[in-house]
Structures are given as structure tokens and as C-alpha cells.
N, C-alpha and C positions, 0 to 999 in steps of 0.2 A: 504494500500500500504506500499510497505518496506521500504520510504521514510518516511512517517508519523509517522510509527512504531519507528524510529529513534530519530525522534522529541521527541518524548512522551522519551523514554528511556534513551538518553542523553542529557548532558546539552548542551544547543544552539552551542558553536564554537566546541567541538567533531559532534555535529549532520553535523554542515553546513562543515566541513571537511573531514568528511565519505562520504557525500553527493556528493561534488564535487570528491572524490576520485573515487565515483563509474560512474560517469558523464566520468570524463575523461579518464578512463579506457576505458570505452565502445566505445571513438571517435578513439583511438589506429590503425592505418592503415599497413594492413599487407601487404605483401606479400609472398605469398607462405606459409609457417609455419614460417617465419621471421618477426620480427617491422621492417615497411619499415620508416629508418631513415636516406636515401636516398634525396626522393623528395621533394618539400615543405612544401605539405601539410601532408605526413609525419612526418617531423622533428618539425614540429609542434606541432600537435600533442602529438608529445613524450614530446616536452618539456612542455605545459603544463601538461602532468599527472607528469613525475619530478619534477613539484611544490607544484601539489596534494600529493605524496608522502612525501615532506619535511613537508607537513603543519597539512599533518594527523599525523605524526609521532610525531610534538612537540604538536599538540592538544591533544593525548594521551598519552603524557608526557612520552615519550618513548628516552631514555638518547642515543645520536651520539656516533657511536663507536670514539675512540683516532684521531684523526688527526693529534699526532705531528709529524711524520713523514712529516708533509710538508717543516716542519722546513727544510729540508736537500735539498732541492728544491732548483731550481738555481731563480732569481730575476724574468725571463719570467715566470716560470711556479708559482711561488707564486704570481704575479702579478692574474692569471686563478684559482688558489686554495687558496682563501681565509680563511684564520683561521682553526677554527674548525668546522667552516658549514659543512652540507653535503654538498650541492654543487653539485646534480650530473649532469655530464656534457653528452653531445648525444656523442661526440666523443670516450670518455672512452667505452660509453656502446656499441659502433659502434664495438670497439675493440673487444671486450669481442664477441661480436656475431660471433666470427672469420673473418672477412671481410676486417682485418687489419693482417692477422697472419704474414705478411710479408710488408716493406714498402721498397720504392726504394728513395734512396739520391743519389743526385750527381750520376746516373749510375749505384750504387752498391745496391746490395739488402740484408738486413737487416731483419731477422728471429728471433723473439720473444722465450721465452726460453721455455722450455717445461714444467717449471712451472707459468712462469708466463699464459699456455693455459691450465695449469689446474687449476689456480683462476679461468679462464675466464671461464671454463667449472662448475666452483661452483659457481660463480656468475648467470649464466645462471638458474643454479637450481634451484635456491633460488625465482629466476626471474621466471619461470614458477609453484612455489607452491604458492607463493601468486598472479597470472595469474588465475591460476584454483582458490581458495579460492575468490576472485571479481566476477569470471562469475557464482559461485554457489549460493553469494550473487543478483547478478542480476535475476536472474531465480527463486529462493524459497522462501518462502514466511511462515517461519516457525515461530513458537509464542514464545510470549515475554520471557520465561523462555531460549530460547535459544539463544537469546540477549549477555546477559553478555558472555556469551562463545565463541562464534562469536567474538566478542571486545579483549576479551582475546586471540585469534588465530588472532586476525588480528594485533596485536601488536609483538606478537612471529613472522612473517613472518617479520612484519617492520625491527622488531631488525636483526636478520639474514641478509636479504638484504641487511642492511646497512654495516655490518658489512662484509660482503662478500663481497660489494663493496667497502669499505678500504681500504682489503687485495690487492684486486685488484689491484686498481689509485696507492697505493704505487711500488706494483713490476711495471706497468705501466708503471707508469713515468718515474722511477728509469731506470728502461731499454730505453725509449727512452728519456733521458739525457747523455746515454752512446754512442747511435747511434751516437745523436748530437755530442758529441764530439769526436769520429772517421770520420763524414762528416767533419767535422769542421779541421785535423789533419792539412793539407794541407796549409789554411791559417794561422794555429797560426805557423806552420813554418815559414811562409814566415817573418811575424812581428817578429821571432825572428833571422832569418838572419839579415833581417833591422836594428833591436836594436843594434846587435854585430858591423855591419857596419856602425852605426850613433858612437857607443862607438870607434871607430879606428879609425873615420876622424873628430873626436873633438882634436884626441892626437895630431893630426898634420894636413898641409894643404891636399888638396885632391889630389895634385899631388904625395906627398910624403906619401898617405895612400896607394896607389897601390903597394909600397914595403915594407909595412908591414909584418912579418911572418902573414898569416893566411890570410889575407883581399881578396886573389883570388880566395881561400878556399869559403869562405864567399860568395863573391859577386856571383860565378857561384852555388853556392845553391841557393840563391836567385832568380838567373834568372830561373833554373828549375824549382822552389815551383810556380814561377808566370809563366811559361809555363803547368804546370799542373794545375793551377788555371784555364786556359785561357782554356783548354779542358771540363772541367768542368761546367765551371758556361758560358762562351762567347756563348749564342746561339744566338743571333744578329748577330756575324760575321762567320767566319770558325772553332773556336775554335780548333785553332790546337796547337799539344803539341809535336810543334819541335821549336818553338821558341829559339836558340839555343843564347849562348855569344857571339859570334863573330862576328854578325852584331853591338851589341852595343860596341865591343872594337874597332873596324873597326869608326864607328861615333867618338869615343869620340877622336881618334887619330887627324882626321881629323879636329875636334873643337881645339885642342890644336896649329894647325896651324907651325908643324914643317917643315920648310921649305928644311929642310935635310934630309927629307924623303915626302915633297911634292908637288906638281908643285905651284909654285907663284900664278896663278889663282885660286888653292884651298883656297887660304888662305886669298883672298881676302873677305872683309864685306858682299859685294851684290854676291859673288859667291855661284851660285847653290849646288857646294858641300858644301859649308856653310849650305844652305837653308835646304840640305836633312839629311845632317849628324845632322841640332841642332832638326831637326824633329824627328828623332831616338831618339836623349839626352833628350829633352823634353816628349817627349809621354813617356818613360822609367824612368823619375823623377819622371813623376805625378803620377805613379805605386805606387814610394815607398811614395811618400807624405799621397796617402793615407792608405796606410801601416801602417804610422807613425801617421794619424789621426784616422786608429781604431783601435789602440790598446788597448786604454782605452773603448771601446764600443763596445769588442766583443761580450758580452751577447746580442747587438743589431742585432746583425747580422742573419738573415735567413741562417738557417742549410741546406737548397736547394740555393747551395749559386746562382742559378740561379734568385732568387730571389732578388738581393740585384743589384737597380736598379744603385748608385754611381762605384759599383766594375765591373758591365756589361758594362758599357761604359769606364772606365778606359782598361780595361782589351778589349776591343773593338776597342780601341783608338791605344793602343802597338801592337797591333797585323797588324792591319792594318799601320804603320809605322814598323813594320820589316821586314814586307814585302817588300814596296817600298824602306826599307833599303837596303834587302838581293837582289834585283832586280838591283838599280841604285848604291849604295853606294861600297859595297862590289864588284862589279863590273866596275873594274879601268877604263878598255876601255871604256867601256860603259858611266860612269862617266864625261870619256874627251869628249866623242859624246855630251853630254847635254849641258854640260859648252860650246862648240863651237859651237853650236845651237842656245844658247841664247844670245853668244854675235855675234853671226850673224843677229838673229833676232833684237836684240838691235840698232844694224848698221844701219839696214833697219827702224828701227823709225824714225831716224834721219833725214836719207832721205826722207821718206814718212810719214811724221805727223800724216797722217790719218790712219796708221797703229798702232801709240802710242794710240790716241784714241781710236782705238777698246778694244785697250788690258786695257785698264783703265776699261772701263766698259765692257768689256765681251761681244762685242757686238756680236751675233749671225751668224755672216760674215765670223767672226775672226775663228771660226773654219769650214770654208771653205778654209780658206787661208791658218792655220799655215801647212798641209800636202804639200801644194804643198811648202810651204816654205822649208821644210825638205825636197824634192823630189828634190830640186832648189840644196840646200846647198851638198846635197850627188853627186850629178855629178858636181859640182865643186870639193869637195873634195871630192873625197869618201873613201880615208883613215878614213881620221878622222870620218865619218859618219858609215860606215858600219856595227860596230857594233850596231850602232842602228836601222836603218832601217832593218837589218837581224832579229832581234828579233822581231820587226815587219810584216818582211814579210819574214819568210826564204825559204818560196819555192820557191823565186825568186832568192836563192843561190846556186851554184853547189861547187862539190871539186874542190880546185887547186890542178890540176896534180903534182903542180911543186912544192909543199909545201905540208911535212904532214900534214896531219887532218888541211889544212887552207880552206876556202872558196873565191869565187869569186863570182861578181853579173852573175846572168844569162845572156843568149844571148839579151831578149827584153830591160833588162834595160842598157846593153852595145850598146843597138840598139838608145835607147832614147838620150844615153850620145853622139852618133855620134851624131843625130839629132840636138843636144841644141848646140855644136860643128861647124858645118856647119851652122847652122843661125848667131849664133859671127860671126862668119866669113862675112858673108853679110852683117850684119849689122856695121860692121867696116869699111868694105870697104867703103859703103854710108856714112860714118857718119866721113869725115874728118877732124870734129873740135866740140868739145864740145855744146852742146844746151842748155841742161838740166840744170837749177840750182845744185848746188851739186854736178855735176860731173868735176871730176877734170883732166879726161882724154877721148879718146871715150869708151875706155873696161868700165871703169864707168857708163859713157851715156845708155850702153847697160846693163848693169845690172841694171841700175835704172829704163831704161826703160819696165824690163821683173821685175821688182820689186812692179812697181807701176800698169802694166797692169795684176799682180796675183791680187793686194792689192784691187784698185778702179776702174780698167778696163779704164784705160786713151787713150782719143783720141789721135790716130795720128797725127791732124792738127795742134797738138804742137810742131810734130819732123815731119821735111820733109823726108818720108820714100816711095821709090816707092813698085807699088804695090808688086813686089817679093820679098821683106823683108817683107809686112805686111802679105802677102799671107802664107811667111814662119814661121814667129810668133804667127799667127793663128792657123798652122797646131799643133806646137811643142806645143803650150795650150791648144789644144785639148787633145792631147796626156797627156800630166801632170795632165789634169782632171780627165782622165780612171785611173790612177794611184792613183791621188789622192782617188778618189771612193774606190779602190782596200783597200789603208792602211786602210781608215776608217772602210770598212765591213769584210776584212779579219778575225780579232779578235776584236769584239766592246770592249771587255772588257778589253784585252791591253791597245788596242789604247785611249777609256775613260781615263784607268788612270794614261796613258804618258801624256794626253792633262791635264790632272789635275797638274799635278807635273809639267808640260811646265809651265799652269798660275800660279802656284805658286811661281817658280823661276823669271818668268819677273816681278808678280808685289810685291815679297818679303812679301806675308801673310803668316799668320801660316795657319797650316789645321785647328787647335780648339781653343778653347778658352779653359788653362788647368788652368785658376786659378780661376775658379767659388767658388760657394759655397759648401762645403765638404757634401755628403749624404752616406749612407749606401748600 
């Protein structure tokens, strides 16, 4: 046998070398006319005979072509290309099989050069003569005088391959370290807006950095490079790449709390424009903070920068806050509808305890309630509410004739506003003198009392009411429930995440947690 033959011929670690060379060759998994270095048990495969390879080659003292080329290698890839091993790795030779001629980064597609697919095409060669020179050893069975010769051709194919595979991993690499750093343009921008913007508000405080020659310059590059970051790498959220300046100059105005340019209630601690505008400043910091913490560890960073689990959630985090910037912030009317919302609803804690309770812990009630609460506050005032409930609900708005491009509420909810209208009315009339704790008049009485029967559903044996006040109170919460139905299913995904930004403002939490531990 041609095994035996080998024994006798060479000395032990060439025989036991050759041996497994020819072993592992033979378990090589194809497909088609390709090494399938695809599947498992494929890439297996290959990499055991890539061992065979390295071990026949120094068994037969067969000298590695140059590696210093690795030298030029960034920190990742010498970390993968060690020294002057061979080294050969499935992914290089995955390449070479063509199967890589094109790769896609970040969206863009990235086309290998046309020499580096004619290494690949010489590599390949070299790869199928010492292929056929294995399978002719496998199969013949020819005598000892043609041994040596054999040995001598199997070591000329070593050499060749190796050195074919050299030429290769150099241009290889070399070329996709170049991709890398065109995927990569995008964020070392952004670190070096950052840089120039940390260097301009160290000169002076942050107020007096915004009139620096150059720093708007600066800071609206900034915001682009991380709206094209956010189209890029954010597939967890929308990744969109309008992320524009002006919802974060719009925030930061309102943090600065200039009262000559903003209603007194803005500028209050516990006021919701507080709440929404330091959410915009905050999610928009922790961008550049970590900006500022990889700078010194871009080589760490995944060239698919979708990949870089720290920057997909930062970048997931801003996005989602400029949104609800560019939605409630930037949107002044809109803005006063909030703010008079919550300190309506704030009112009603007061009044109805069991209403602060829910909202402390969220209780599943509570958003039963807060719609009709808002349904409550809009036909009392519906100035100040319309614009929110419109963005809500706007097919319940028509044009005002009498006002260009203004709207009015439809007929049914002018129809509801009589209804709630004429029940005050009855119930004032019955109600000649205060009952209620907390009411300080009867119009009081009666709104504590449609306060607390939204809230906890309070019997009437606590207020002497005949039946045609409860009969009429009955009817008009019927009514505000179909309503309330309506805001909730009209648009879930509005209305979720008004009811988010509600609980945020009454019980003053952040959205995140943005001073975690820094990751890539």
C-alpha cells in the first residue's frame, strides 16, 4: 500500500505528514466543482487539511514565502495574521474562490480590484495542481524509484501555493483595510467635529462658545455626520437621515430658560417643556460623549458599523428623542397643549388622590382614564387643547370658513361640548351649596364630581343628585367613553407615544439611563 510505501521511504514525521496530508485531502467537501467552505462540515474540513498543509510543508523543510508585509497591517488584522506563519485562513481562500469579488458595508458595495482577482485567479491555480498531484497520489501505486520524485513535486507545489497565497492575503487585506476605512469615513468625521467642538468650548463657557467664529460651522457638521450615522448603522429604530439642527437649537433655547423669549411655565423645574426639551439635550450629549469615548478605540470598532452594539443604541436613543422633539418641542402650540394638560391633570391629583396613585405606579386604569381626561380638558378649553387633540384625531376637524387654512372641531365633538354644557347646567342648579371636600364652589362640586366618576367611578349616595342629573351624567360618560375608544384606536402608535411622554412629564423620569457603562 502507498501508505506503507511511505513509511519505509521516509523518515517517521515526513511519512506521518504526507500521510495525514493525503487523509485530509481526501475528506475535502465539494460542491459543484467548488471547496464547499460554506457549511460546517465543510469549513471543516478545509481547515483541517490547512493544517495538513502547514505541517507537510515544515516536515519537508520547505522555507514560508516573506510575510513582512503584515507589518503594514492595522492592530485587528495582525491580531488574525500572526508573524510569519502561514497561517492560512478559510476566509482569504473563500475570497480567492471568487465568492467575495464584491462585499457590501454600510449599504455601499465594494468591488475588489482587478488584480487583486487575478492573484485570486493564481492562487486558485496553484490550488488545483497540487489538487490533481494528491488525487494521482491517492489512486497509483507506483514503485519506490519514483518516490523521491513525487516528494520533490510535492514540495514545488507546497512552495508555489504558499507563495501564491502571500501575494494574495497581502493585496487582500490591503484592499479590504481600504474599504474599512471609506465604511468607517463617516464616523471619524463625526469624532473630529467633536474634537474641534470640545477645542472651542474649553476657550470659553458654553454659552459664549455658540459665538465663536466657526463653532455653528462645526456643530451643524456634527449633527449631519450623526444623522448619517443614524441611516446607517440604526436598524433597531427608523434610521433616518433627516435628523436635522433645529430641533436641538429649539431644546437647548428652551433649557437656557429665557424668559424674554418664553412663557414662565416653560421655564419652570417640573415643566414638561423642561422635561422634553432636557430629553432632546440629553439623548444629543450622550451622542457626543460617546464620540468623545471612541476616539481613542476606533480600530475597535466594526467596519458594519451596524454592528457596534454601544453606537446602535446611542444612535437609537437620539433618534427617537428628535422625534418626540420635532413632534412636541418644536411645536409651540402644541407644546402649551401639554404643559396645560398636565397641570390640569396635576389639579385633579389633588383633588382625587386616587388619581396621584395610579400615576405613581402606572396603574393599568390610568390609561383608561388619562383620554377621557384630555376629552374632559378640550371642551372646557378647547383653545388651548386643540392642537392636540387635532393631531390626534384630525378627522374630527373641519376648515374654519372664517379663518384661512384655521380648523374647527367637527359637528359630533361641538355636539358633545353642548352635551357636557347642559348637564353643568343641571347639575348646578341641584347643587346649591358645596358637598364635596375640595370644592370650593358648586362649578367645582361638579367638576370634581365628573372628575372622580372618570377616575374611581364614585357613588352618588355621597352627593344628593336626582335621578335626571345622574341619568344625564350617565349618558355624557357614555359618550366620552366612545370617544375615548376612538383617540386610543385611531392611531395606536401616536397615541402610545403621547401616553409615554404624558407619564413622563407627571412623574419627571428620564426615558434612559444615559450614563451607563461606555461599549462599542
Amino acid at each position: 500500500m502507498l501508505k506503507n510505501l511511505f513509511k519505509k521511504l521516509l523518515q517517521s514525521p515526513e511519512a506521518i505528514a504526507v500521510d495525514r496530508l493525503l487523509e485530509t485531502h481526501s475528506r475535502l467537501v465539494f460542491e459543484g466543482d467548488s471547496i464547499d467552505v460554506k457549511s460546517s462540515a465543510g469549513s471543516t474540513a478545509c481547515a483541517d487539511y490547512f493544517c495538513s498543509l502547514d505541517l507537510a510543508a515544515r516536515a519537508l523543510r520547505i522555507d514560508a514565502a516573506s510575510r513582512e508585509y503584515r507589518l503594514s497591517f492595522t492592530s485587528n488584522y495582525r491580531a488574525l495574521f500572526l508573524g510569519e506563519t502561514r497561517n492560512y485562513r478559510i476566509d482569504v481562500f473563500a475570497a480567492s474562490l471568487g465568492q467575495h469579488a464584491a462585499i457590501w458595508v454600510n449599504g455601499d458595495r465594494f468591488e475588489f480590484s482587478d488584480h487583486a482577482m487575478d492573484l485570486a485567479e493564481d492562487l486558485q491555480r496553484h490550488w488545483k495542481e497540487l489538487d490533481c498531484l494528491l488525487d494521482h497520489w491517492a489512486v497509483e501505486d507506483l514503485g519506490e524509484p519514483m518516490q523521491a520524485e513525487r516528494i520533490e513535486g510535492l514540495g514545488r507545489a507546497l512552495a508555489a501555493l504558499d507563495a501564491a497565497w502571500a501575494q494574495f492575503e497581502h493585496n487582500y487585506v490591503l484592499e479590504l483595510m481600504g474599504i474599512e476605512e471609506k465604511s468607517m469615513q463617516c464616523l471619524v468625521q463625526a469624532v473630529q467635529h467633536e474634537c474641534a467642538l470640545q477645542l472651542l468650548e474649553k476657550q470659553c463657557s458654553e454659552e459664549q462658545a455658540v459665538h465663536v467664529p466657526g463653532y455653528a460651522a462645526e456643530f451643524q457638521g456634527l449633527v449631519r455626520c450623526i444623522s448619517r450615522l443614524n441611516s446607517l448603522a440604526n436598524f433597531q429604530g427608523k434610521g433616518r437621515d433627516d435628523l436635522s439642527v433645529d430641533v436641538i437649537n429649539v431644546a437647548v433655547q428652551l433649557r437656557k430658560c429665557n424668559l424674554a423669549e418664553n412663557r414662565a411655565d416653560f421655564c419652570s423645574a417640573d415643566s414638561p417643556a423642561q422635561t422634553l426639551a432636557a430629553d432632546v439635550v440629553d439623548s444629543f450629549n450622550a451622542v457626543r460623549e460617546y464620540l468623545r469615548e471612541v476616539h481613542a478605540r476606533l480600530e475597535w470598532v466594526d467596519p458594519q458599523l451596524r454592528n457596534n452594539s454601544g453606537l446602535v443604541a446611542r444612535l437609537c436613543d437620539w433618534e427617537q428623542s428628535w422625534e418626540r422633539g420635532r413632534r412636541y418641542v418644536q411645536n409651540r402650540r402644541l407644546l402649551e397643549s401639554i404643559c396645560d394638560l398636565v397641570e390640569e391633570i396635576r389639579s385633579a391629583e389633588r383633588l382625587v388622590p386616587e388619581l396621584s396613585a395610579m400615576c405613581k405606579v402606572c396603574d393599568a386604569e390610568l390609561f383608561g382614564v388619562l383620554p377621557r381626561l384630555l376629552l374632559l380638558r378640550f371642551l372646557d378649553e378647547p383653545a388651548k387643547q386643540q392642537e392636540l387633540l387635532q393631531s390626534l384625531l384630525p378627522h374630527r376637524f373641519v376648515e374654519d370658513q372664517q379663518e384661512n387654512s384655521g380648523f374647527m372641531p367637527g359637528a359630533e365633538l361641538r355636539a358633545l361640548a353642548r352635551k357636557l354644557g347642559k348637564m353643568r347646567l343641571m347639575l348646578i342648579g341641584g347643587l346649591p351649596l358645596p358637598r364635596l371636600a375640595g370644592a370650593a364652589s358648586t362649578e367645582v362640586e361638579v367638576q370634581l364630581i365628573l372628575i372622580r366618576r372618570v377616575v374611581i367611578g364614585l357613588d352618588y349616595d355621597k352627593v344628593q343628585l336626582g335621578s335626571s342629573a345622574t341619568e344625564s351624567i350617565e349618558d355624557f360618560l357614555r359618550d366620552l367613553g366612545t370617544w375615548s375608544m376612538e383617540l386610543q384606536r385611531h392611531c395606536p402608535d401616536d397615541w402610545n407615544g403621547f401616553c409615554a411622554i404624558l407619564m413622563r412629564c407627571l412623574t419627571r423620569e428620564c426615558w434612559h439611563d444615559r450614563k451607563g457603562p461606555f461599549g462599542i
